[in-house]
Every structure is written in C-alpha cells, then in structure tokens.
C-alpha positions in Angstrom: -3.3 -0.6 4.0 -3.7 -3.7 1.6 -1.4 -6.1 0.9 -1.1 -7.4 -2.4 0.5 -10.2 -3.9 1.1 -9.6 -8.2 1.3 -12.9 -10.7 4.7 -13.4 -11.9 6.5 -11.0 -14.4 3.5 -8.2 -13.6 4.5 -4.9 -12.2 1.9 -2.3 -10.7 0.7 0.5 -12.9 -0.1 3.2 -10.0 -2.4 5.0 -12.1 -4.3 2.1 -13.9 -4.9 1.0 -10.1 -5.8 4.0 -8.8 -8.4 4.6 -11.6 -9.7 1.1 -10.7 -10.0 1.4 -7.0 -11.8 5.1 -7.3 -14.6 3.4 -9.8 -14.8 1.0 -7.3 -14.7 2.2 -4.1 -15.9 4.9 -2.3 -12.9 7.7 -1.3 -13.0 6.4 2.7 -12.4 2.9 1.8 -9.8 3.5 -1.0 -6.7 1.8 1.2 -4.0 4.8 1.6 -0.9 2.2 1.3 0.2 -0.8 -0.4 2.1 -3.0 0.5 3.5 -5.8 -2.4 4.5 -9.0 -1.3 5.6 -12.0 -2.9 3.3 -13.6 -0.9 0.3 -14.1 1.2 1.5 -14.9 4.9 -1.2 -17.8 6.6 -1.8 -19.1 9.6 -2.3 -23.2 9.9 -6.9 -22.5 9.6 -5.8 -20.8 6.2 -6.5 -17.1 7.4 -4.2 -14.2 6.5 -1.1 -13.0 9.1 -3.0 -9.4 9.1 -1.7 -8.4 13.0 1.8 -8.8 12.2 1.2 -6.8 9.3 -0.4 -3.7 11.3 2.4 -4.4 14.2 5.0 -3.3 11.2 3.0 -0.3 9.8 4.0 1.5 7.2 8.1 3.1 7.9 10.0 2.4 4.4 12.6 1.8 6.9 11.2 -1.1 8.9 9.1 -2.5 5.9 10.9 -4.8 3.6 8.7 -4.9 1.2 7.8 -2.2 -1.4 5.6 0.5 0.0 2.9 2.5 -2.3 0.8 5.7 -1.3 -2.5 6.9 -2.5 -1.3 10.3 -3.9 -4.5 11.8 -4.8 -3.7 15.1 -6.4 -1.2 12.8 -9.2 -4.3 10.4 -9.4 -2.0 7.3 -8.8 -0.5 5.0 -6.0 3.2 6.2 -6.1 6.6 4.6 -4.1 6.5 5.6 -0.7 10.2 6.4 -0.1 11.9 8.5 2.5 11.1 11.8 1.8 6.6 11.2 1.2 7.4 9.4 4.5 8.9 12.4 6.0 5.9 14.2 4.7 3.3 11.8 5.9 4.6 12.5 9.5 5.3 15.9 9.2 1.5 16.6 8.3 2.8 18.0 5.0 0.8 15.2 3.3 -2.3 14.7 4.3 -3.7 10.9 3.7 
C-alpha cells in the first residue's frame, strides 16, 4: 500500500496513475492499494506514522480514508468499495 497525499483541488486519475506506475515500476513493486490522505502523519524526528498505517490495513470499513486498488485487467487503480473488498477476501480477486 502507499499513502498519498494530492495538492489541493487535484483528484486522482486511476488510469493516468496506473500507466505511470507500470512505466515505472516493475509489476512486484507496483503498490496493490492506495490510500489518499489529506495528509502525511509524522512522528516528532520527522519520519512517517507507517505502523499505524499497516495496524489499520486495508477494510473500507475500518479505513476512513479513500481506498484505491490496482485492477490490472481495467489497467487503472479503481475505488475499493465493499463489494472488490468482498472479492479481495473471497479470492475472487486476485492482487
């Protein structure tokens, strides 16, 4: 997962992001989720909150914060509602 943090009055283009992150990265390091936030979480030595972050996952449920998944076959990060999440654990979607 990566969190991400966009400038004021932007809005993420899944596909414009995923065609970025596969000309830049190879496929096992592409991150699976995103996560948008409005902003960057540090601790006091200027370092990012990541632990609390992977304590709270991924569930649209628990997670406040918008929720994106890499959906390769539609060649774009998409909203991870409910029903992909359902999918996700069900092992109908394979990430």
């Amino acid at each position: 997962m990566a969190a991400l943090v966009l400038r004021p009055g932007c809005r993420l283009d899944g596909p414009a992001l995923y065609r970025h992150v596969e000309q830049l990265l190879p496929p096992y390091a592409r991150p699976r989720f995103l996560r948008l936030q409005e902003r960057l979480e540090m601790t006091e030595t200027f370092k990012q909150q990541k632990v609390r972050l992977a304590q709270e996952g991924f569930d649209p449920a628990r997670v406040p914060d918008p929720l994106f998944l890499l959906d390769e076959a539609a060649k774009a990060y998409v909203p991870l509602g409910p029903a992909l999440w359902e999918a996700v654990l069900d092992g109908r979607l394979r990430i």
